[in-house]
NUMARDREN-957720 format. One record per atom (N, C-alpha, C): residue in three letters; x, y, z; residue number from 1. Coordinates in Angstrom, 3 decimals, always signed. Layout:
// NUMARDREN-957720
> ALA X Y Z NUM
...
***
This chain:
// NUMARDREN-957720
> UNK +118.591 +118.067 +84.793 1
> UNK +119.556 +117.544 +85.747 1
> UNK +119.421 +116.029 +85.802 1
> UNK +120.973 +115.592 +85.972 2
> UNK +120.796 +114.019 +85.589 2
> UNK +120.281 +113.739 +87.788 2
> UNK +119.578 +112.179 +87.724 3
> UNK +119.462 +112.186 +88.777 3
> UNK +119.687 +110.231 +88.842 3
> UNK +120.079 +110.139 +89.767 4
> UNK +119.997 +108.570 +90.105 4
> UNK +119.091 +107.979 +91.436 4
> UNK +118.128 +107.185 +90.825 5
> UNK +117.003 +106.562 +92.193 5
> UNK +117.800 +105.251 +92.301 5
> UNK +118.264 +104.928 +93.382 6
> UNK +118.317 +103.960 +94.416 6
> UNK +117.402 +102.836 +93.912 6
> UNK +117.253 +101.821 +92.894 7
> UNK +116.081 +100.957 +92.259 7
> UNK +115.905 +99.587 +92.904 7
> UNK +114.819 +98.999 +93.755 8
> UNK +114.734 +97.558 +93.986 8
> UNK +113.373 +97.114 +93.052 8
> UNK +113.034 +98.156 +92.424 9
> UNK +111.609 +96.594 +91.080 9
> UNK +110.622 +96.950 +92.066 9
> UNK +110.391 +97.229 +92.792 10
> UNK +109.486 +97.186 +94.174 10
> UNK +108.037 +98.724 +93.744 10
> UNK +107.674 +98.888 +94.151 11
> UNK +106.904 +99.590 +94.179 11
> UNK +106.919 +101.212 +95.014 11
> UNK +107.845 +101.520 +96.034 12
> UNK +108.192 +102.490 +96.619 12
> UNK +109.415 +103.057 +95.671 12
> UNK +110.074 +102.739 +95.535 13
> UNK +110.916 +103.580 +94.311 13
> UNK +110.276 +103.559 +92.851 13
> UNK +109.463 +102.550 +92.445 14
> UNK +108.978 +103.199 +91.258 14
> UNK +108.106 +103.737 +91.388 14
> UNK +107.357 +104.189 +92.136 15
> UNK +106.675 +105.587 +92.584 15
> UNK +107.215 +106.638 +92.832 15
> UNK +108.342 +106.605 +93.170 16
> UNK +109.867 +108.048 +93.379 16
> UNK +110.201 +108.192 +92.112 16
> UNK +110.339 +107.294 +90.715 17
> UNK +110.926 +107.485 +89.901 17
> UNK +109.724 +108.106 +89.403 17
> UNK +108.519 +108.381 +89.343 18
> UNK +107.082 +109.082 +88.250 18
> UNK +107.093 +110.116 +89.034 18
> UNK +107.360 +110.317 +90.128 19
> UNK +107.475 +111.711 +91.150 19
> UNK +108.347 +112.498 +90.580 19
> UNK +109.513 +111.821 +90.325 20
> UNK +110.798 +112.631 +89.689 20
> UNK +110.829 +113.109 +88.367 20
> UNK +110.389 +111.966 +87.618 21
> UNK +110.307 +112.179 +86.686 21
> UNK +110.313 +113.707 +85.742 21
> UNK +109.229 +114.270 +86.202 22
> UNK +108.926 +116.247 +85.448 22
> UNK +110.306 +116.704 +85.964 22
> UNK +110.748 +116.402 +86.795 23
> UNK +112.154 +117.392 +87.423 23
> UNK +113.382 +117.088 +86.789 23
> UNK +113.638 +115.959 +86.789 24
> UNK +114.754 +115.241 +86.502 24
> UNK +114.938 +114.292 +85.371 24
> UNK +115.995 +113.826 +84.657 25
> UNK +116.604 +112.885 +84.005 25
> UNK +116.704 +111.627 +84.709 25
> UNK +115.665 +110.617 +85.130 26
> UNK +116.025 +109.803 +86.083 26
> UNK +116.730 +108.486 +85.660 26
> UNK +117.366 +108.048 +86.427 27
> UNK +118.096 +106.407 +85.672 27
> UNK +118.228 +106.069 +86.986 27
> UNK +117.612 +104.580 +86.929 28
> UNK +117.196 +103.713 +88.003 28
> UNK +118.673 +102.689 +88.283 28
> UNK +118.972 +102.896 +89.332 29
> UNK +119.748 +102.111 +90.019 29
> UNK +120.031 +101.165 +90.938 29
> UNK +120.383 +100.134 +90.489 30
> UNK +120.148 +98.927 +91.449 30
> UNK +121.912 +98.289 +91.991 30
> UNK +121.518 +98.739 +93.568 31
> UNK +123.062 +98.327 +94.208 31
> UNK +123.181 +97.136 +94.556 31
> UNK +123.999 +96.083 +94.165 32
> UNK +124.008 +94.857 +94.637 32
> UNK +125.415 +94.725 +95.124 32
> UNK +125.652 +93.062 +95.921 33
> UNK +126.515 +92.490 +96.189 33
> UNK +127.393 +91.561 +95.127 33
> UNK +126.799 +91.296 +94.118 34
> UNK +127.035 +90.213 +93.671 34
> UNK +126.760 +88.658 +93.885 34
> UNK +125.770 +88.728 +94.764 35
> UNK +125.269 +87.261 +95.659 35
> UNK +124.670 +86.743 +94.796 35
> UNK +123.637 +87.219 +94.028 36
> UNK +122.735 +86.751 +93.314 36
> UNK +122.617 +87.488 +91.781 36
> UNK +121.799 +87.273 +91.281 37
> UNK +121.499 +87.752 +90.141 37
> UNK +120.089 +88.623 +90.298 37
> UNK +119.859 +89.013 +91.244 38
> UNK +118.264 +89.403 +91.699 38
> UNK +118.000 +90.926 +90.852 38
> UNK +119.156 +91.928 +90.315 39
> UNK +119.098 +92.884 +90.230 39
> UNK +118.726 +92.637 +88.355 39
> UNK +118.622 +91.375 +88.106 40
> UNK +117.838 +91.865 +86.795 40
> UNK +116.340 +91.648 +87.090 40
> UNK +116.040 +91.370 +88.142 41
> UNK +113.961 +91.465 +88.258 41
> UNK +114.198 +93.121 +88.516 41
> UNK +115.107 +93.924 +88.664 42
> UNK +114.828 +95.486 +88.784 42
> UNK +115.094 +95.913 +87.525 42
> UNK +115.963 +95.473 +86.629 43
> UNK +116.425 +96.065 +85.298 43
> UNK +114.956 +96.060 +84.356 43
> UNK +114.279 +94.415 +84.289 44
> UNK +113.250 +94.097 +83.792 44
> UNK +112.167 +95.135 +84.097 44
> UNK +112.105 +95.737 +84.996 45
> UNK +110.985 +96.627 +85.476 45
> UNK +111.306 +97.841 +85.089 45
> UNK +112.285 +98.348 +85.020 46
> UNK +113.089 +99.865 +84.847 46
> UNK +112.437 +99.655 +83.632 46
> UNK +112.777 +98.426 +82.722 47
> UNK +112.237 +98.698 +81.127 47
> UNK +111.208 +98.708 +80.609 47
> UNK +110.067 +98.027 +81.761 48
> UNK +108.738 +98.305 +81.847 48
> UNK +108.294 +99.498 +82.240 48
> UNK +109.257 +100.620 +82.918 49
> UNK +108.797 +101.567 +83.153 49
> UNK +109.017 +102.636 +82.493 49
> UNK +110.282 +102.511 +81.505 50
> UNK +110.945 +103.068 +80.114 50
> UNK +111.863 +104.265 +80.762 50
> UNK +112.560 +103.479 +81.944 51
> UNK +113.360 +104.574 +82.233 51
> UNK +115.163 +103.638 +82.122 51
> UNK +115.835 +104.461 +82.055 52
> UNK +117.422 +103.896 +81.662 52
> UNK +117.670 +103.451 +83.273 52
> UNK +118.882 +102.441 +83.447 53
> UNK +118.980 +101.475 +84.149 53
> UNK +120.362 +101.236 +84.274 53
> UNK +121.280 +101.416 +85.637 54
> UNK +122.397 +100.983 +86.092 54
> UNK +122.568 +100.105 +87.085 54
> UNK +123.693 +99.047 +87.209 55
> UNK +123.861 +98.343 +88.644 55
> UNK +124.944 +99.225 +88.871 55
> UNK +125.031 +98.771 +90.483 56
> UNK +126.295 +99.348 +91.178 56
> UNK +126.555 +98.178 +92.118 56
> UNK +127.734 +97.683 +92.216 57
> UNK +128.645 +96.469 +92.679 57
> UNK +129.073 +96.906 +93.678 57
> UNK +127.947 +96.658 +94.805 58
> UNK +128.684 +97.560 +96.746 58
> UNK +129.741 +96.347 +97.132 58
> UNK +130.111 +96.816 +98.508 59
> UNK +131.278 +95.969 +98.585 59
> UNK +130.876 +95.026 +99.752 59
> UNK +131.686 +93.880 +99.261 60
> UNK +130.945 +92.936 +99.702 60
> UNK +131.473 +92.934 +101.387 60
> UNK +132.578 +93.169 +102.069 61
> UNK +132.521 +93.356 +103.805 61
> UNK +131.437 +93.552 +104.315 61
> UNK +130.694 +95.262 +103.637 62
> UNK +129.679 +95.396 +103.957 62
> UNK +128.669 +94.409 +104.163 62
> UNK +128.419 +93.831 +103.137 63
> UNK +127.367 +92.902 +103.425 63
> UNK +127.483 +91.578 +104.511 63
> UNK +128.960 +91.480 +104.598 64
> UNK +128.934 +90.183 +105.290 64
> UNK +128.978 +90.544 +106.540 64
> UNK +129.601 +91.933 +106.889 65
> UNK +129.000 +92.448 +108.483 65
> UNK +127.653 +92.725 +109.116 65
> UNK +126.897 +93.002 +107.793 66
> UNK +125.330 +93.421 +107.776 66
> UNK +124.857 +92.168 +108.675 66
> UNK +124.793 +90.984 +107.309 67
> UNK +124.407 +89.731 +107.827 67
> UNK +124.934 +89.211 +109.204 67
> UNK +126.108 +89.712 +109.596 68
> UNK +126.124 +89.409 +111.076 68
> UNK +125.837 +90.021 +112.112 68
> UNK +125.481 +91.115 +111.647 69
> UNK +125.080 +92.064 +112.861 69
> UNK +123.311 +91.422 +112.857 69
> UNK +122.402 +90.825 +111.955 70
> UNK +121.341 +90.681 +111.605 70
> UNK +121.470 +89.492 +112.531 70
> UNK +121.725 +88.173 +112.172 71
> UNK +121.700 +87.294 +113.279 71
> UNK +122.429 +87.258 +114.696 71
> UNK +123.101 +87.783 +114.937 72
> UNK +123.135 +88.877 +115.965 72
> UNK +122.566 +89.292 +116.857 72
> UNK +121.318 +90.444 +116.159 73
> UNK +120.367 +90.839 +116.679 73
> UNK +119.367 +90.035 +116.706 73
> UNK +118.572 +89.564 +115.893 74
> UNK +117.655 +88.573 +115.523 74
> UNK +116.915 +89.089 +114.612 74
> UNK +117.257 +90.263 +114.151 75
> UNK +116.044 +90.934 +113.036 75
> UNK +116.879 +92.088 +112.088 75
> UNK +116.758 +92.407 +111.251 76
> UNK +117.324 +92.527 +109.985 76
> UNK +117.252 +94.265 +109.917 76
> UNK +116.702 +95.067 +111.078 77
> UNK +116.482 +96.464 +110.980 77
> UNK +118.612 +97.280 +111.127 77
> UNK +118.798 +96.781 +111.989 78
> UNK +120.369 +97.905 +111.847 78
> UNK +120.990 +97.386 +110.564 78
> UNK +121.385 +96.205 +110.002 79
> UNK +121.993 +95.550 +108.943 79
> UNK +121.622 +96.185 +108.053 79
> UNK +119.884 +96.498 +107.195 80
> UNK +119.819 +96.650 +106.438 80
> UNK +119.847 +98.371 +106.705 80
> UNK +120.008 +98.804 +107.471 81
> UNK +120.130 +100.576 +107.684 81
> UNK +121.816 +100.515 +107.175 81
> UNK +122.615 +99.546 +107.898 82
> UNK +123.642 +99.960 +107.204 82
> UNK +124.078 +99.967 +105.528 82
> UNK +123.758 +98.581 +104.987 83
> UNK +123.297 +98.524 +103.454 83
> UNK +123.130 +99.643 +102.959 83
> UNK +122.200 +100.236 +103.530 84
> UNK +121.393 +101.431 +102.674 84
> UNK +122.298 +102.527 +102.404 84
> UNK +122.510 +102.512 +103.715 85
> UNK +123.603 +103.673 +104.122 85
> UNK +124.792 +103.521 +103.183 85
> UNK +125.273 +102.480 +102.991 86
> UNK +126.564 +101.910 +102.355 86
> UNK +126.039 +102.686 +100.611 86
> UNK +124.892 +101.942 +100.831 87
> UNK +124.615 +102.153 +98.764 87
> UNK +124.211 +103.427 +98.734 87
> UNK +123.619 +104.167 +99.383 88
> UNK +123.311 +106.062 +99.212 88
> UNK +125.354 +106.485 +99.044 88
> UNK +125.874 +106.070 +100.023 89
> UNK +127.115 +106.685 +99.905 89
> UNK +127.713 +106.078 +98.312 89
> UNK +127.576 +105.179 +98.225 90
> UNK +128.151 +104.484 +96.679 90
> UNK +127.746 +105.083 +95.471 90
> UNK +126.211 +105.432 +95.457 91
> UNK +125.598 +106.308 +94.090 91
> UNK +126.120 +107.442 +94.112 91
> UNK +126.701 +107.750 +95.516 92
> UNK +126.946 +109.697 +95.564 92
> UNK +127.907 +109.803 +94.695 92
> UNK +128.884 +108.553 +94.577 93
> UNK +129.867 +108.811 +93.795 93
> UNK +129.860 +108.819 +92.722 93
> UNK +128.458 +108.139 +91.662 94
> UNK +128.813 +108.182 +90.346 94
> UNK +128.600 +109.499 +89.909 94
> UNK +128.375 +109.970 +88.251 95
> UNK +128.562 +110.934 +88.231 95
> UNK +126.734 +112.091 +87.925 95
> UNK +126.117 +111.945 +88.986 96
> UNK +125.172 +112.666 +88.620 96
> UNK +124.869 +113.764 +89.676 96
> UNK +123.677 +114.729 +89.421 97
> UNK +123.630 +116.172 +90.116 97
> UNK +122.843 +115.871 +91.279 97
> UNK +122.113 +114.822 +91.702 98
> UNK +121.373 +114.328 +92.524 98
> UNK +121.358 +112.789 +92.871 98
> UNK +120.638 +112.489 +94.371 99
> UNK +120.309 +111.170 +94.229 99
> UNK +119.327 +110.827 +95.303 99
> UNK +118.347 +109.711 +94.908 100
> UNK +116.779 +109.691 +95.825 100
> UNK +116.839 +107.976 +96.141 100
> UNK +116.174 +107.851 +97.112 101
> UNK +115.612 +106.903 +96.982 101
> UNK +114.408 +106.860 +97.198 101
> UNK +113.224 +105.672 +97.602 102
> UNK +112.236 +105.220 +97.899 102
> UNK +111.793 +105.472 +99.158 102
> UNK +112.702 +105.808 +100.065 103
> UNK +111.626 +105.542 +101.690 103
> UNK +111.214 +106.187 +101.840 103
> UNK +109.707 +106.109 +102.610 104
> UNK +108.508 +106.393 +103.189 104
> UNK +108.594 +107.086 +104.414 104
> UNK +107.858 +108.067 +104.443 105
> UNK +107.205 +109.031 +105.829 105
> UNK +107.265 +108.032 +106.591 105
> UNK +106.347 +106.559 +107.117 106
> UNK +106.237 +105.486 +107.699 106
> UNK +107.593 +104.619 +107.602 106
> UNK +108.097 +104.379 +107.112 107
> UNK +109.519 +103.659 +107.062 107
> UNK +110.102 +103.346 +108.675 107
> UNK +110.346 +102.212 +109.309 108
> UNK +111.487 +102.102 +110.002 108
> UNK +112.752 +102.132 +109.688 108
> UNK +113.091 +101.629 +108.824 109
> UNK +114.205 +101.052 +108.050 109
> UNK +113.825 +100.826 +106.301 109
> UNK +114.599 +101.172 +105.541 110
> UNK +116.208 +101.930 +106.042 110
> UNK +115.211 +103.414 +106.347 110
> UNK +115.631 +104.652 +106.633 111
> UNK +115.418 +105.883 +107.143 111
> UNK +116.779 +106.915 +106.836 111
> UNK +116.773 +107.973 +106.430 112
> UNK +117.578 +108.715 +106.303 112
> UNK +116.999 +110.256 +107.053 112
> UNK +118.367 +110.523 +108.251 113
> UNK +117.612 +111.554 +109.111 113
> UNK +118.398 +112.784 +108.526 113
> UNK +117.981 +113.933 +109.001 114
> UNK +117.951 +115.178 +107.998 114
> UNK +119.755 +115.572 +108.101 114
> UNK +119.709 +115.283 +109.297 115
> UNK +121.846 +115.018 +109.609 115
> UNK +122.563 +114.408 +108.119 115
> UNK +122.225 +113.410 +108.032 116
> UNK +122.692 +112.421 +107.349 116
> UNK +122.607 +112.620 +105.350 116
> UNK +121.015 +113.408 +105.558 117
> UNK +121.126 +114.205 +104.689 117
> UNK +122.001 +114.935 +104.123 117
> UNK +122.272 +116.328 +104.932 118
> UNK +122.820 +117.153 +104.609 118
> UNK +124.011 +116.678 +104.762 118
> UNK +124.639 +115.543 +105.469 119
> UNK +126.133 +115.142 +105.166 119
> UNK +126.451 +114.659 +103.795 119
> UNK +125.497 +113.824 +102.964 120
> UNK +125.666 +113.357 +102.114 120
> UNK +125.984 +114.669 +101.218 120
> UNK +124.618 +115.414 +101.069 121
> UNK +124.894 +116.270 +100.082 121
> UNK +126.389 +117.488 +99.835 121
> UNK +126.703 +117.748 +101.449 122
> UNK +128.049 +118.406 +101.768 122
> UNK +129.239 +117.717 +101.299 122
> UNK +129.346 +116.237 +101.421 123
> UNK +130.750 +116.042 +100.980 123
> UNK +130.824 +115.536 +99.701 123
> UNK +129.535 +115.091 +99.010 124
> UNK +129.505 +114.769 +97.417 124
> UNK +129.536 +115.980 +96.525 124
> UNK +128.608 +116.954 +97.109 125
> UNK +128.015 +117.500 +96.060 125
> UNK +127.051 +117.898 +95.173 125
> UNK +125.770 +116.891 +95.935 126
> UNK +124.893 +116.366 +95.125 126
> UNK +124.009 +116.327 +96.014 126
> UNK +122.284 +116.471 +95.582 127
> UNK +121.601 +117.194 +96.432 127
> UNK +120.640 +115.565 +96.550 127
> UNK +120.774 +115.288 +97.710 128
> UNK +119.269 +114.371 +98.220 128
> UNK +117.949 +114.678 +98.356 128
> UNK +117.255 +113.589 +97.653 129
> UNK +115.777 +113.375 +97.489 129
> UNK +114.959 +112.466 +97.908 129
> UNK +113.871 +112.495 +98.550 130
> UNK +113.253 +111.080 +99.504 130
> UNK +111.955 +112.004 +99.122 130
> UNK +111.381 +111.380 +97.552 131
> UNK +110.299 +111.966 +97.481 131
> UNK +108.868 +111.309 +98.149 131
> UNK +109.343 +110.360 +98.263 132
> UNK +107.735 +109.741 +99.213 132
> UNK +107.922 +110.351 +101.174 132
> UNK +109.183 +110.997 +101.571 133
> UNK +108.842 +111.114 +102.780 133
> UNK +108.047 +111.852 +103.392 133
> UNK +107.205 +112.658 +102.108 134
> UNK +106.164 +113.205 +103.335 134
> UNK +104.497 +112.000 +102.940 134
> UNK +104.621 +110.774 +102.296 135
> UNK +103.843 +110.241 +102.059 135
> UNK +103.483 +108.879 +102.570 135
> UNK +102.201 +109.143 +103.984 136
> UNK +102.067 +107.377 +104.160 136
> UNK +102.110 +106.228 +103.861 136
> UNK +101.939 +105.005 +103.935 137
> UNK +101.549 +103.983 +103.234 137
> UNK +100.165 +103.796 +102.828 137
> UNK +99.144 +104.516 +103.309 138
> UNK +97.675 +104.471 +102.603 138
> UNK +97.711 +105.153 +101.617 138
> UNK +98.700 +106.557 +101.424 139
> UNK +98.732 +107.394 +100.210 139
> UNK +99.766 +106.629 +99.303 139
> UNK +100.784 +105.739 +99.722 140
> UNK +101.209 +105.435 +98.593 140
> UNK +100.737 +104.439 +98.081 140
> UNK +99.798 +103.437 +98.775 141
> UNK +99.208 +102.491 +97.870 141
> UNK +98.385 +103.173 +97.002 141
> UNK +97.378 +103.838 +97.435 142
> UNK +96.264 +104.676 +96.399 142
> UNK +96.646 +104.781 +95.466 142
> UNK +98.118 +105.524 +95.327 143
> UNK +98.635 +106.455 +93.930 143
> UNK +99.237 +104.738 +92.851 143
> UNK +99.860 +103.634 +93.997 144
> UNK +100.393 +102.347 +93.242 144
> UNK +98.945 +101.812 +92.610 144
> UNK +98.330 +101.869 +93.128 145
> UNK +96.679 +101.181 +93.086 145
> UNK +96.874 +101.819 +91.501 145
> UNK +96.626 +103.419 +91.447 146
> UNK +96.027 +103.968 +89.986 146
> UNK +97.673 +103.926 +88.567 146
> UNK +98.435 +103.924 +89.219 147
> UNK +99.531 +104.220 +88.167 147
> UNK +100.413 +103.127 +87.796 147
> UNK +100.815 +101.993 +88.921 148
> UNK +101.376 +101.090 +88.577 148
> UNK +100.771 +99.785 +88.598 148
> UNK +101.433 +98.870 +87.801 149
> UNK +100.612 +97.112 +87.815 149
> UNK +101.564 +96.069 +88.745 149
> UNK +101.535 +95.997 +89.862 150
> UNK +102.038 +95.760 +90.737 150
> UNK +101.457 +94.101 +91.149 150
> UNK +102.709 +93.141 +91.246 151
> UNK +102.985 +91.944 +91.641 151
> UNK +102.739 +91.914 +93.643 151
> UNK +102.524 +91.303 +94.712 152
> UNK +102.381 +91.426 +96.210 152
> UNK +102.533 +90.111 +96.805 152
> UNK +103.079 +89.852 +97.311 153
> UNK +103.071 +88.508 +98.134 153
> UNK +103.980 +88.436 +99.205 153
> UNK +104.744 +87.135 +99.551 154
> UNK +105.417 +86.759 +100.549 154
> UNK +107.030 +87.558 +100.295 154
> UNK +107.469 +88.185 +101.158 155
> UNK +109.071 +88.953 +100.708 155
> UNK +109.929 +87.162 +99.729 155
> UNK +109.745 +86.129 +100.500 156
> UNK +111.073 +84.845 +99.554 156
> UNK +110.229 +84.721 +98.723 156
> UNK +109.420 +84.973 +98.114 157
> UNK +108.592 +84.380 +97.159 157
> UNK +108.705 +85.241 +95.574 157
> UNK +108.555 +86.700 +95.953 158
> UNK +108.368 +87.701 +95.091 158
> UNK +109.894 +88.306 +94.777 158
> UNK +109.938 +88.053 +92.925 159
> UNK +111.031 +88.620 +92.122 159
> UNK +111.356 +90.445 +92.682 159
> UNK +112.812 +90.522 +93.551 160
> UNK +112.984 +91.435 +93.580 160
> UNK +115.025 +91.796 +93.713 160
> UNK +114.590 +93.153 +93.847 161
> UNK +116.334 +93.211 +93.881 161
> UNK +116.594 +94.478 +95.011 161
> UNK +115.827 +94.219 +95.986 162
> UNK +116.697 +94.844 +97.376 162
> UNK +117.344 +94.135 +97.945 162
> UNK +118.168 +94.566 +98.630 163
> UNK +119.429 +94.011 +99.394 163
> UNK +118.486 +92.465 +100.151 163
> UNK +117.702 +92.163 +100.395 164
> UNK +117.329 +91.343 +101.254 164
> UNK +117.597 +90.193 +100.659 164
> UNK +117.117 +89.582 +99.181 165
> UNK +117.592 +88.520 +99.140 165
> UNK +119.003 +88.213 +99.132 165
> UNK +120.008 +89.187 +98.663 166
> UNK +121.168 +88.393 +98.986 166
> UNK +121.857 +88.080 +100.046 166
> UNK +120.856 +89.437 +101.063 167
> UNK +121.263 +88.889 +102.861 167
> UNK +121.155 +87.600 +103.436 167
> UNK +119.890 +87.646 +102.631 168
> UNK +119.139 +85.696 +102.999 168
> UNK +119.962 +84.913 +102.759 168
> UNK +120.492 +84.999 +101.850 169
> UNK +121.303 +83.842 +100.587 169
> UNK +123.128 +83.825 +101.895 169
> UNK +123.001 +84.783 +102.210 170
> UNK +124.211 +84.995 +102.776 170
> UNK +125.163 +84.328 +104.275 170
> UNK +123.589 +85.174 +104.717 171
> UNK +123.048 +84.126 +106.125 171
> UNK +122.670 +82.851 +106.098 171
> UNK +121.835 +82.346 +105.035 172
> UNK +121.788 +80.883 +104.718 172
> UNK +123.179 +80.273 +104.541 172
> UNK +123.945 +80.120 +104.058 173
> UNK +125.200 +80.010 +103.761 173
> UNK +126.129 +79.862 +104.931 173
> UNK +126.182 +80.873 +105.776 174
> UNK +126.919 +80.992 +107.250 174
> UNK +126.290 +80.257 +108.270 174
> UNK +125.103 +80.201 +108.133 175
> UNK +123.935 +79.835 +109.974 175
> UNK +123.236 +78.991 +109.494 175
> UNK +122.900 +78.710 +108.408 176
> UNK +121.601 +77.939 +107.721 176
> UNK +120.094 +78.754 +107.555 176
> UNK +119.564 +77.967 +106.697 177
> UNK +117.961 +78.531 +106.772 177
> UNK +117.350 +79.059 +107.769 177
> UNK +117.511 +78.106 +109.297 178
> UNK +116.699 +78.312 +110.499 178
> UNK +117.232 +80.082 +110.760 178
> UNK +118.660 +80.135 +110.472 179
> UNK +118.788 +81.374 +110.969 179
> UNK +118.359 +82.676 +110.237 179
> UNK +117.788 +82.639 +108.926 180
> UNK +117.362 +83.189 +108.170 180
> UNK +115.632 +83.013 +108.337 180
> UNK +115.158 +82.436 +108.722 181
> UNK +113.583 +82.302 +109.022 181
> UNK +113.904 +83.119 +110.615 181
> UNK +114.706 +82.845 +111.395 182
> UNK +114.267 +83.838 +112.972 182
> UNK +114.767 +85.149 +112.767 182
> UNK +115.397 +85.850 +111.820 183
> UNK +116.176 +86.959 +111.419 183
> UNK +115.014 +87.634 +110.859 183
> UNK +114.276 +87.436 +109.822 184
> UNK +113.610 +87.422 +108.852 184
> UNK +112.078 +87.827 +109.237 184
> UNK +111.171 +88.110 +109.978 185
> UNK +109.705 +88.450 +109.968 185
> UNK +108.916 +88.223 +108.960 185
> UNK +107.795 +87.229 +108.831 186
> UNK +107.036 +87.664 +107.564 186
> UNK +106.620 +88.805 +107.067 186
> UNK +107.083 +88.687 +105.659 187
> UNK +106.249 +90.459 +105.359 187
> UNK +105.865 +90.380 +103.881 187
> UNK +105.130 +91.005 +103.654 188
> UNK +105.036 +91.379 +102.064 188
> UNK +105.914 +92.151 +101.405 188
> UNK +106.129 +91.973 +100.354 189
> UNK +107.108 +92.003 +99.164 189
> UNK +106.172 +92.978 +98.159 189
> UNK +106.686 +93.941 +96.650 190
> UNK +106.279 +94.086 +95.739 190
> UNK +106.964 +94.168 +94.784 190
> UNK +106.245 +93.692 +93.559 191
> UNK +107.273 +93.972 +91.920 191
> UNK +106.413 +95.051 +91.320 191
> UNK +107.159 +95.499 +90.499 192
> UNK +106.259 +96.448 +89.572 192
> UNK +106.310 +95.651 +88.145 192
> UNK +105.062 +95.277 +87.454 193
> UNK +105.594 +94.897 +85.614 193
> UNK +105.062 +96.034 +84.985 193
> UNK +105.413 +97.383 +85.097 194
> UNK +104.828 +98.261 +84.348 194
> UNK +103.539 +99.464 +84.765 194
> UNK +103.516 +99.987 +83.952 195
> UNK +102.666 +101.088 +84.468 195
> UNK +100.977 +101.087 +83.890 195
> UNK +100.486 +101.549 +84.469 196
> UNK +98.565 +100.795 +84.254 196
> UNK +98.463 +102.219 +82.982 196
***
């Protein structure tokens, strides 16, 4: 069965994609805006990980409501739930028998609740997968620790292709930097270059 993972280069989906892997035909997918070019630091990694590799071109309203609902609020949790939400509904449409992403048992955001689930799979067709959700963040570093070679640092610093940098880029653009540093929380970031 063909399957499509939801791909940001990051380390929580390429741990969904070696999970999947025995089950499925997986091909890594990376949804962008078109803001940036960020979605080839995910392509680069897909090929380090030797799995096949699609973008998908979400639409850009979405994003520019995201970013305003984000400064807005002052923090980037409903915006990027909607994103997510936006790009799970966008993969449903291409043409495969399934589709997963990356989030975590621990996850605030994005989160997919079992409702939302079974809506997806009811009006596509196509059966949803969130293979890390029954898995902490101490269990998923362990397993990143032994299987993948993983990049870590500051989220603006580290090559990636989730929706965040082009939110940044977006909001910078509309509000300036300042409004993108109070939106924004420090956090750590990950790349994957391959598998150990």
């Amino acid at each position: 069965m063909d399957l499509a993972l939801l791909y940001s280069g990051g380390k929580d989906s390429s741990l969904a994609a070696l999970l999947l892997d025995s089950f499925y035909d997986v091909t890594l997918v990376t949804a962008h805006f078109g803001v940036t070019d960020d979605w080839k630091h995910a392509k680069d990694a897909a090929l380090e990980l030797g799995y096949e590799f699609e973008t998908l071109e979400l639409d850009s309203d979405v994003a520019d409501a995201a970013a305003e609902q984000m400064v807005a609020d002052g923090y980037p949790r409903n915006g990027i739930q909607e994103v997510h939400e936006h790009a799970l509904e966008s993969v449903c449409g291409l043409d495969f028998d399934a589709v997963a992403d990356g989030t975590r048992r621990d996850d605030r955001v994005p989160s997919i609740s079992r409702a939302q689930a079974q809506s997806l799979e009811d009006r596509h067709g196509v059966d949803y997968l969130s293979p890390l959700s029954g898995f902490g963040r101490n269990a998923v570093d362990r397993l990143v620790e032994t299987h993948l070679d993983v990049e870590t640092g500051p989220s603006e610093q580290i090559p990636k292709a989730d929706y965040e940098g082009e939110l940044r880029r977006l909001i910078a653009a509309e509000h300036g930097q300042e409004a993108v540093e109070e939106v924004f929380p420090d956090h750590v970031q990950s790349y994957v270059h391959g598998r150990r």
